[in-house]
C-alpha positions in Angstrom: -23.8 -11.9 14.1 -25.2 -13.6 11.4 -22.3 -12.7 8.9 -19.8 -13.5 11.3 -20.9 -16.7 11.7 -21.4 -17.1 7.7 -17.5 -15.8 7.4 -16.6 -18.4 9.9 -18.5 -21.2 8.3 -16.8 -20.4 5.2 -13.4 -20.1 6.8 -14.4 -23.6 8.3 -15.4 -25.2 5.1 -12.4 -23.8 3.1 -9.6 -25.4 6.0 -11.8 -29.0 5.6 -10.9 -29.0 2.3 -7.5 -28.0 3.0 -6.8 -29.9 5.5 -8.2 -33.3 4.1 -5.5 -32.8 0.9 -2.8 -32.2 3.8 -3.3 -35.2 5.5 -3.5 -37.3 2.2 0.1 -35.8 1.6 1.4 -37.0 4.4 0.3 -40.3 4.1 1.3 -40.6 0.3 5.1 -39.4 1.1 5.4 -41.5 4.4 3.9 -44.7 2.6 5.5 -44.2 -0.9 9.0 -43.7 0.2 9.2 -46.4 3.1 8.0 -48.8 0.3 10.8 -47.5 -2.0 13.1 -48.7 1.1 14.0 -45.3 2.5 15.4 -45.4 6.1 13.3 -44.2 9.3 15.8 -41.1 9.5 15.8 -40.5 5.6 11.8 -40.6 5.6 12.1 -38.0 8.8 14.4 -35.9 6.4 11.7 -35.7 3.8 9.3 -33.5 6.2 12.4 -31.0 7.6 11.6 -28.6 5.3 7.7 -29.0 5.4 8.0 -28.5 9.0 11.1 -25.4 9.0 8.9 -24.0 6.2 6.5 -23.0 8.5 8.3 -21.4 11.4 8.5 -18.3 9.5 5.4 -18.6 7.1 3.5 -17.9 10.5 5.4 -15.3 12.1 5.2 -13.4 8.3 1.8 -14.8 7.7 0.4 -13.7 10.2 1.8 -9.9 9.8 0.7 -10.2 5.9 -3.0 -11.1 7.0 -3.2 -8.1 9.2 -1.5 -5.6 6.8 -3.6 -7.4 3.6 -6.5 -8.8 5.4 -7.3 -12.7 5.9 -9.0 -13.6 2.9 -5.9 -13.0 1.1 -4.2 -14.7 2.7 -6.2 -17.6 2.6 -6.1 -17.4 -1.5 -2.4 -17.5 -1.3 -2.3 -20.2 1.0 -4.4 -22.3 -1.0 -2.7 -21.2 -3.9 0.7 -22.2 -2.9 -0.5 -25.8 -1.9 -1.7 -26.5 -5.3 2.1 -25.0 -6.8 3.8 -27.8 -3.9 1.3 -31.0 -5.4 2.3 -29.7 -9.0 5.5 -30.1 -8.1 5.7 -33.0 -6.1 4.2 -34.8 -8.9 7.1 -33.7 -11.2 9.1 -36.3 -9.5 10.7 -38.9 -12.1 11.2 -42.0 -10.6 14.5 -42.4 -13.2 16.5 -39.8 -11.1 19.1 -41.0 -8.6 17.9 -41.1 -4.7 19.5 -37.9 -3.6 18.2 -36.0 -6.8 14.8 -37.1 -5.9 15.3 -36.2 -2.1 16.3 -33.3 -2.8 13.2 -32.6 -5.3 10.7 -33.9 -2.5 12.1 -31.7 0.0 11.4 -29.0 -1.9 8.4 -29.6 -2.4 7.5 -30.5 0.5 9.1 -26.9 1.8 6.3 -25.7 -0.4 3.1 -27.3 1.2 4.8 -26.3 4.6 4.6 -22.7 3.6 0.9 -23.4 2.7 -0.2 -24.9 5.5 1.0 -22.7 7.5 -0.2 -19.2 5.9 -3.4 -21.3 5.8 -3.9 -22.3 9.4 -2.7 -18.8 10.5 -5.2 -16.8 8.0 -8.2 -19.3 9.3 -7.6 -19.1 12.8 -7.3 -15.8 12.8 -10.6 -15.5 11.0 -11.6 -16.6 14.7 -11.1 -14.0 16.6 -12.3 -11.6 14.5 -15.3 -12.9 13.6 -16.1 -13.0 17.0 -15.1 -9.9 17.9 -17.6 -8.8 14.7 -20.4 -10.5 16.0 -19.5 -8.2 19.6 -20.0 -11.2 21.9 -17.2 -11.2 24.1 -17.6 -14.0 26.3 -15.1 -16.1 26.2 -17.7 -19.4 26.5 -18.5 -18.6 22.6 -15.3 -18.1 21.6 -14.1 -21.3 23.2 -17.2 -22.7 21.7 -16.0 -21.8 18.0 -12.2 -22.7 18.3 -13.0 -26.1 19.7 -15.4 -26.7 17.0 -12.9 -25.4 14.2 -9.6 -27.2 15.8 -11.4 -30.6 16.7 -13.3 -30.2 13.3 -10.1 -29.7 11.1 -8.5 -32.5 13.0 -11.3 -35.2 12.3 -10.8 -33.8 8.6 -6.7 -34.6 8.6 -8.0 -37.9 9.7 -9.8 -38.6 6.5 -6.9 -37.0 4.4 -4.9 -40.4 6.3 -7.2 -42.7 5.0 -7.8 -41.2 1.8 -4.3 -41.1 1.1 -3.5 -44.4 2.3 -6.1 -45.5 -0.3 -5.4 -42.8 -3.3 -1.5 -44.4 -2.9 -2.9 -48.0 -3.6 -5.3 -47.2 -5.9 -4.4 -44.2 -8.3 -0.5 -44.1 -7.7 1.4 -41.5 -6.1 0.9 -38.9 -9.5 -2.6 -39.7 -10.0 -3.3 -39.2 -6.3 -1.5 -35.6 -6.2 -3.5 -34.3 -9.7 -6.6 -34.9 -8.1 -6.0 -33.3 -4.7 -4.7 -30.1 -7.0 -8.1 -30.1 -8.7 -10.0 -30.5 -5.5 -8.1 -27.8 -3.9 -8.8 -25.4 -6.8 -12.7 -26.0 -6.0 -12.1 -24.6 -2.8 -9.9 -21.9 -3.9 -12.8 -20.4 -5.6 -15.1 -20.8 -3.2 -13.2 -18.8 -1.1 -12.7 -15.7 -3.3 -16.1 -15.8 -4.5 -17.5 -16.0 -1.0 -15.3 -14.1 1.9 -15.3 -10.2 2.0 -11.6 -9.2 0.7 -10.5 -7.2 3.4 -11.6 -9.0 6.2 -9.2 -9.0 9.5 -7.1 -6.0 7.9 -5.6 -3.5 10.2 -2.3 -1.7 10.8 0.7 -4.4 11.3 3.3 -3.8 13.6 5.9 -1.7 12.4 9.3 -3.3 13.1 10.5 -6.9 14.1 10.6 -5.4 17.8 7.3 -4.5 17.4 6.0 -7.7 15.9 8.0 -9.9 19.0 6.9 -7.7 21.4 4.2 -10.4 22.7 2.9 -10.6 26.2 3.7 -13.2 28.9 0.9 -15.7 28.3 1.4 -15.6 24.8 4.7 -16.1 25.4 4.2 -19.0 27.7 2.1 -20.2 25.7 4.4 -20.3 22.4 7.2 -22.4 25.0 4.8 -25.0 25.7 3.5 -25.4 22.2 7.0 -26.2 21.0 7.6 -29.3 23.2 3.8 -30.2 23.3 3.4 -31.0 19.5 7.2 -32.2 19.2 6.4 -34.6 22.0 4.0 -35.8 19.5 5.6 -36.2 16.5 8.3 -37.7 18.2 6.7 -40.9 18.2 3.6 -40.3 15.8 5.4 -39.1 12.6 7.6 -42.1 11.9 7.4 -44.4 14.9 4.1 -45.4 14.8 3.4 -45.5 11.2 6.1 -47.7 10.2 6.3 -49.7 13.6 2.5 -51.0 12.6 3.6 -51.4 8.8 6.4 -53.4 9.9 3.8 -55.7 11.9 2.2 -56.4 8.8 -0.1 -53.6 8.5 -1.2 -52.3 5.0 -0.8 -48.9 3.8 -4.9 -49.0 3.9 -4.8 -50.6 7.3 -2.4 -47.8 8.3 -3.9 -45.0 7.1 -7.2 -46.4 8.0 -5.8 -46.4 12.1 -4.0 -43.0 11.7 -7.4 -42.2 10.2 -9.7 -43.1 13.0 -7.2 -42.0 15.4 -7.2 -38.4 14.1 -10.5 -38.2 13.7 -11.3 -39.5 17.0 -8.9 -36.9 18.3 -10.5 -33.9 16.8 -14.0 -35.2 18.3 -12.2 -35.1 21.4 -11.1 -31.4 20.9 -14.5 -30.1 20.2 -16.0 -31.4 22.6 -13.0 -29.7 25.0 -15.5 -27.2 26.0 -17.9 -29.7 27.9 -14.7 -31.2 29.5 -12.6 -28.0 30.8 -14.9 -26.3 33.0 -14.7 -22.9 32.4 -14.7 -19.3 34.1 -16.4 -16.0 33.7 -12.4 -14.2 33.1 -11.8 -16.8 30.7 -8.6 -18.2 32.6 -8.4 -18.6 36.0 -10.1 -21.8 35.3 -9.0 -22.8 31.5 -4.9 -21.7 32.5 -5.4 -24.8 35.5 -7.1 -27.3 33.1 -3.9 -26.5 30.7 -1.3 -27.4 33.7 -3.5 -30.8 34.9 -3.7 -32.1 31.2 -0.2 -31.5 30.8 0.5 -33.7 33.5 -1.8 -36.1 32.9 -0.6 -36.7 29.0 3.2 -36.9 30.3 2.1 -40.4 31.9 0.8 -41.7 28.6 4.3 -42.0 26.8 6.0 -43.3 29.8 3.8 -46.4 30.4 3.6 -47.6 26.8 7.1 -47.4 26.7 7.2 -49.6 29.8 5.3 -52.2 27.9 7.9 -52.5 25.1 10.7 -52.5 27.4 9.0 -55.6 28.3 7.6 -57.0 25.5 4.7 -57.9 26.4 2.4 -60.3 24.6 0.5 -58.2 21.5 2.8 -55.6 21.7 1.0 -53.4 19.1 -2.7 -53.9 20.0 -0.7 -52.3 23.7 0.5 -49.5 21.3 -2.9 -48.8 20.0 -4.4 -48.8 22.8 -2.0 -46.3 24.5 -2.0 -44.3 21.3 -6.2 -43.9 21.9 -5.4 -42.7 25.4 -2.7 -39.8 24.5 -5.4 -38.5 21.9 -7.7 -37.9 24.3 -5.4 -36.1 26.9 -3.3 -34.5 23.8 -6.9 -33.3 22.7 -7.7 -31.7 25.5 -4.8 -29.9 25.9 -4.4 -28.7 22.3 -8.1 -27.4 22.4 -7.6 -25.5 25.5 -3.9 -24.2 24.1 -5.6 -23.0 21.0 -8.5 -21.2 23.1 -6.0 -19.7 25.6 -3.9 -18.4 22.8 -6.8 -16.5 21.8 -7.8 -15.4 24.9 -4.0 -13.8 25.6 -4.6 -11.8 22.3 -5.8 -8.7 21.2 -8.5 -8.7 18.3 -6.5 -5.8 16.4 -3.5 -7.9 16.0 -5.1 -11.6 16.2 -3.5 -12.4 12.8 0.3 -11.2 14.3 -0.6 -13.1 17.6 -1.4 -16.0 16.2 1.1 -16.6 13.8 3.9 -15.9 16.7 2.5 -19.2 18.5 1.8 -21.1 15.4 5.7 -20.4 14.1 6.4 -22.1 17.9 4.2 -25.0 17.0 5.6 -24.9 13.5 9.0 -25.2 15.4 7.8 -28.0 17.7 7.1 -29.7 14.5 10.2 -29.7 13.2 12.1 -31.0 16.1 9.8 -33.7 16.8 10.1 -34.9 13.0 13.5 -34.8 13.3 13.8 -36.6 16.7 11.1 -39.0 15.6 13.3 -40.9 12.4 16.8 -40.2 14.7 15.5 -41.3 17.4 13.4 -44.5 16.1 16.6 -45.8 14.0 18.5 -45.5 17.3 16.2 -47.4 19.5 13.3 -48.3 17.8 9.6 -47.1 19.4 10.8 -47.0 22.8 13.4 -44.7 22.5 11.0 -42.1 20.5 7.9 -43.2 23.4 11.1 -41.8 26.0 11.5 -38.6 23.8 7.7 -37.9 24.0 7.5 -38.1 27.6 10.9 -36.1 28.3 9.2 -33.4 26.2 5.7 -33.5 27.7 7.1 -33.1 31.0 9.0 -29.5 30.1 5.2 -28.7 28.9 3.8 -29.2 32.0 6.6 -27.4 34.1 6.2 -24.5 31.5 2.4 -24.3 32.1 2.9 -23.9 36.0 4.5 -20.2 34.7 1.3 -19.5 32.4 -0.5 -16.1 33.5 -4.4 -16.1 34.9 -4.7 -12.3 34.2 -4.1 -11.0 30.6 -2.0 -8.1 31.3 -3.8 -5.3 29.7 -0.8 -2.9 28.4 0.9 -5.8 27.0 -1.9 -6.6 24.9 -2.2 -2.7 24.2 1.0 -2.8 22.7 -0.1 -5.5 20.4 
């Protein structure tokens, strides 16, 4: 027990870092850009790739960790984040728009691959550190993922507000070499620190093999896709440049998307005093998925209510609503992330995972996408109407989530 929970405070430790650089990224490309006078859809157009990139850096991450074990993974995953800021930080502002699109993109492509093969390898470090320490009930193991997801998330909040500050501060260059130098810390913290071969085991064989997923997972996977595009439908562009656009500063703006992440990730570890939970591990948890779902879907619609009608302080109402979808989106990303686990086998975790993280990877994407088309269309309210559209597919899709794992499924896998 006590060096699974040292590998999982390392594992921990190594996505803070990670994760904090990540969100400062964000922030610096959103901010920079929109200053330079980029459009809503053109800004959306500088995450595509970011967000494609990591449809298939899961499903292939996740069958790399289990054939070359986790901490490997990790490495290359950090590795390849420090390659995408070197890059990005190439960018000459001399060259013509589409030259320098095209360049961001790119790069941006890059630190999508990262992330990705990150967030698989470290979440993946879950379940087998668990399954190390041989306690099986699924109250710790809820325990630790809520803690690591909620965690994470109050760390991508600080990346907002650090990057929102690093842009105004040390420039857009300046602010990439120092995350590259910071992430090279925790590089070699990580090789020096996690055993090498930790979560290998035999990968699946073929790509039938590899899909060959049971029904919750495969539930689960549906619902992640319109659950995290139904956020950054509205949160990616909308909201950042609907408050800049008030008057905000690019601190003030960070500083919100800040305390609204972090706020968010409290939320999700504290998912496990909230959901109550069951002795199977789902006949309670697969409810509390479909009831958040349904709660969340009503979020969207009444803010975007409010703007229809303009209503006096328009984006103090916005804020406020914001506050109340991160609590219900917390919830119900916590209890996604635990179920996910739940549904897979402790052989396979890494292949498991990265299957339903390539679906949130690909939930990502569209809701980027939808997020600038949508906002230059019809402003907030069309992308608030997006959101809810989606979230109520998430909750029909839940209804259809399993409260038995089926053993031979997960056999297979």
């Amino acid at each position: 027990m006590q060096n699974a929970a040292r590998n999982y405070a390392i594992v921990t430790a190594a996505y803070w870092g990670f994760t904090l650089t990540d969100g400062a990224l964000r922030m610096l490309v959103l901010l920079h850009f929109y200053r330079l006078g980029y459009s809503p859809f053109a800004l959306a157009f500088l995450f595509l790739l970011y967000e494609a990139a990591g449809v298939l850096a899961n499903l292939i991450g996740g069958w790399l960790a289990t054939r070359y074990g986790i901490t490997r993974m990790l490495t290359v995953g950090l590795l390849t984040q420090i390659v995408g800021f070197t890059l990005l930080s190439q960018l000459d502002p001399t060259w013509t728009v589409a030259m320098s699109v095209a360049w961001v993109v790119l790069a941006q492509g890059v630190c999508g691959v990262a992330k990705d093969l990150t967030k698989t390898a470290s979440k993946s470090a879950i379940k087998v550190t668990q399954a190390a320490a041989k306690e099986q009930d699924n109250g710790q193991l809820f325990k630790w993922v809520a803690w690591f997801t909620g965690s994470k998330n109050a760390m991508k909040g600080f990346g907002f507000f650090l990057g929102g500050v690093l842009l105004q501060t040390l420039g857009f260059q300046g602010s990439l070499w120092l995350m590259a130098g910071l992430l090279a810390l925790v590089l070699l913290g990580v090789v020096t620190s996690l055993p090498k071969m930790m979560g290998k085991s035999t990968a699946s064989k073929s790509a039938k093999e590899l899909f060959a997923k049971n029904a919750g997972i495969n539930g689960l996977a549906a619902a992640r896709v319109v659950l995290f595009g139904a956020r950054d439908v509205w949160f990616v562009v909308g909201v950042p440049v609907f408050l800049y656009s008030q008057g905000w500063s690019f601190t003030m703006v960070g500083g919100f998307l800040a305390a609204w992440t972090i706020g968010y990730g409290l939320v999700q570890a504290l998912a496990p005093q909230i959901v109550r939970r069951s002795s199977d591990g789902l006949s309670a948890e697969v409810p509390a998925a479909r009831l958040w779902s349904a709660i969340l879907a009503l979020v969207p619609m009444g803010i975007a209510a409010a703007v229809a009608l303009n209503i006096p302080h328009l984006q103090w109402v916005v804020v406020g609503g914001l506050a109340l979808f991160g609590v219900a989106f917390a919830v119900n990303s916590s209890v996604h992330s635990y179920l996910i686990l739940a549904y897979a086998g402790s052989e396979k975790a890494a292949e498991d995972v990265g299957f339903y993280y390539a679906a949130n990877a690909l939930g990502r994407f569209f809701g980027t996408l939808m997020s600038g088309l949508l906002y230059q269309w019809g402003g907030l309210m069309y992308a608030l109407l997006g959101s809810a559209v989606m979230l109520v597919l998430c909750w029909l899709i839940t209804l259809y989530l399993p409260i038995k794992v089926q053993k031979t499924a997960l056999a297979a896998s």
